[in-house]
N, C-alpha and C positions, 0 to 999 in steps of 0.2 A: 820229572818235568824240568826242562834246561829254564835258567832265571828269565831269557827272554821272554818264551814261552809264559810265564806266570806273568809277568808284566802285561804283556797282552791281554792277557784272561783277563786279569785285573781291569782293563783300560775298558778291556769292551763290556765286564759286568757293570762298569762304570755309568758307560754312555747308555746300556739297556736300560740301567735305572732311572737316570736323569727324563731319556724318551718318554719313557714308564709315568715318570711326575709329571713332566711336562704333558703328556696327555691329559694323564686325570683333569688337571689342571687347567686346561684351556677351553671345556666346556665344551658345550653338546648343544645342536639344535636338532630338536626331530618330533615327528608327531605321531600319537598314538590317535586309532579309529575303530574301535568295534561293535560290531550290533550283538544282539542277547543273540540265542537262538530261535528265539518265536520271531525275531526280524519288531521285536516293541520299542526297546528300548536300545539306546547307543551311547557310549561311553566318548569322548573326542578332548584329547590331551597335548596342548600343544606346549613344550620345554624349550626356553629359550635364554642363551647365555649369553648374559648385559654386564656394561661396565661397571667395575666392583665398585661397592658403597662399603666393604668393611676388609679386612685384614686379605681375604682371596682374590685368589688373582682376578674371578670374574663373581660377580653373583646371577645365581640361575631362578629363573622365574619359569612356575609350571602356570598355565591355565586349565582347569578342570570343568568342564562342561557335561551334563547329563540330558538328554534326550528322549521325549517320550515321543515318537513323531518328529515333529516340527516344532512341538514346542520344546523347552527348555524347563527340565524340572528344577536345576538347582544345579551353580555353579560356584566356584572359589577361588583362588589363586595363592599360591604356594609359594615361597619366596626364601634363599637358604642364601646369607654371601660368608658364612664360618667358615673359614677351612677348615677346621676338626668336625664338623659335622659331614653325612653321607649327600650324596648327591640322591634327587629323586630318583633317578636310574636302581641305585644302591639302595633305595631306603623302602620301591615298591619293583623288586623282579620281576614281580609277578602280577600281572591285570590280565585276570579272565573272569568270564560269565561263568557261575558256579553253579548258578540255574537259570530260570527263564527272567525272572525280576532279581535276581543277587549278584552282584557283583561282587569278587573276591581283590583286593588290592595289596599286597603284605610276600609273604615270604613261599617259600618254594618246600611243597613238605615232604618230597624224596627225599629228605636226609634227617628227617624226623623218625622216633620210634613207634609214633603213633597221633592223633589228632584230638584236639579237646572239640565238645560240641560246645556251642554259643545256639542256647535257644529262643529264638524271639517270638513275644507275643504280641498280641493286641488284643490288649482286655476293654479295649474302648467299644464306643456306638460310632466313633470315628474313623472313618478310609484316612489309611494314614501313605500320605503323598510318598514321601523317602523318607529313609531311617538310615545314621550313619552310627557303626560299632564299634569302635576301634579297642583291640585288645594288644596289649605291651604298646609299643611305641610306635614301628610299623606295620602289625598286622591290621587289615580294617577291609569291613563290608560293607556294602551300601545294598538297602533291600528299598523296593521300589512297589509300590500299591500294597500295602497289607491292608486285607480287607478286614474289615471289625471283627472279635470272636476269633480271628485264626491267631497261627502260627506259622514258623518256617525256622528249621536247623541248618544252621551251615558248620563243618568243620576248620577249623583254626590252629596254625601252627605253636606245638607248645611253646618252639624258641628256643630249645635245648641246645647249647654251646659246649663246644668240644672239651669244656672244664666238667661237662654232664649236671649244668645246673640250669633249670628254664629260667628265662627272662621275661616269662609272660605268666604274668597273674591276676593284672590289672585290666578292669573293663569300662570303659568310655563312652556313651552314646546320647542320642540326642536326634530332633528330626524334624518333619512338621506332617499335621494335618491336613486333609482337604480343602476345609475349611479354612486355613492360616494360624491354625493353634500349632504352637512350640512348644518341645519337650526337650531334657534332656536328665539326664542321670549317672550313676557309677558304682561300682562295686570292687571289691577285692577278694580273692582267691588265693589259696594258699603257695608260699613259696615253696617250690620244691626243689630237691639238692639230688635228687638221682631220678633219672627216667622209671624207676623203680617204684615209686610211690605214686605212678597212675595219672592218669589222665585226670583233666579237670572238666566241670558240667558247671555253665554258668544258666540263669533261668532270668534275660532279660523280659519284664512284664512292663508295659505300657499301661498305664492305667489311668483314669481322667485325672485324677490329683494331680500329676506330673502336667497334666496344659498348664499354658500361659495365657 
C-alpha cells in the first residue's frame, strides 16, 4: 500500500471513529410499547436525552411505566448523565414478555452457554401486585399478580464474558402486595470462573416476615 494510500485509510479510520463517538454520544430519543401476550398487561418506556448535569455530553432519562389495563401498576425513572456508564439502550437489549405476567428486561442469551433459573415464590396469604428481580447488574424481571401459594421460573442470563467468567451471581428483589405491603430482599450465588461449573438455581421465597 503506496504512503498515500495509508494516509487515507488512516484519515478515514479516523473520521469513522470520531462519527462512531459522536453518535454514541449525542443521545437517543425513542419509545418502547409492548402488551404481554394475553393482551393484560403493557410495558411503555419513553428515553429521552436532556441537557447534561455531569461530565456527558447529554444525560438520558428513561421513564418506565407498567400497565394492567388502564391502570398503572408501578412506575420509575431512570436517570444516567456518566459517560463510563452504558446507555439504557446497552444496559437493557432486550424487553420482552417471557410469559403472560413476566417480563424479561437484561441481556440477550444467544450467546450464552446456557440459562440459570430464578424461582419465584409466594409463600404468602397475599396477591402479590408486582415483583421486581434483578440478577447482576442488568439482568432483571418484573412478574406481575403472583397469586398466594404459587410460583413462577423464569430463565436468566449467566453473564458469561468472553474472559469465560459470569458476572452474575447476585440476586436483588423487592415488590408489593395488593394490599400495599412492601418487600424486598437479596441473596448471593456462587462466582464462577468457567461455563464449566454449571448453571446456578436461585429459590426466591416471599414470605410474610419480609412485609412492611
Amino acid at each position: 500500500m503506496s504512503s498515500l494510500h495509508s494516509f487515507l485509510f488512516l484519515m478515514a479510520s479516523v473520521v469513522g471513529l470520531l462519527e462512531l463517538s459522536c453518535g454514541r454520544s449525542s443521545g437517543q430519543n425513542y419509545d418502547i410499547d409492548k402488551t404481554s401476550p394475553n393482551g393484560i398487561y403493557q410495558v411503555k418506556i419513553e428515553v429521552r436525552a436532556k441537557p447534561p448535569k455531569g461530565t456527558r455530553d447529554y444525560t438520558e432519562n428513561a421513564r418506565v411505566q407498567f400497565f394492567k389495563g388502564q391502570e398503572i401498576i408501578h412506575a420509575y425513572e431512570w436517570e444516567e448523565s456518566d459517560p463510563f456508564e452504558l446507555s439504557f439502550h446497552d444496559s437493557y437489549p432486550v424487553i420482552e414478555w417471557a410469559a403472560d405476567n413476566v417480563l424479561h428486561m437484561g441481556e440477550d442469551l444467544s450467546d450464552q452457554p446456557f440459562y440459570d433459573e430464578l424461582i419465584v415464590s409466594n409463600k404468602t396469604d397475599e396477591h402479590i401486585k408486582y415483583l421486581d428481580v434483578t440478577y447482576g447488574r442488568y439482568e432483571g424481571f418484573w412478574v406481575f399478580d403472583l397469586a398466594p401459594r404459587s410460583q413462577v421460573t423464569v430463565r436468566a442470563s449467566p453473564g458469561f464474558k468472553s474472559n469465560g467468567i459470569s458476572v452474575n451471581d447476585f440476586i436483588g428483589y423487592g415488590g408489593m402486595t395488593e394490599s400495599g405491603k412492601k418487600f424486598h430482599g437479596d441473596m448471593v450465588g456462587k462466582k464462577r470462573t468457567s461455563s464449566a461449573e454449571g448453571r446456578l438455581e436461585f429459590r426466591i421465597a416471599v414470605d410474610a416476615k419480609d412485609m412492611q
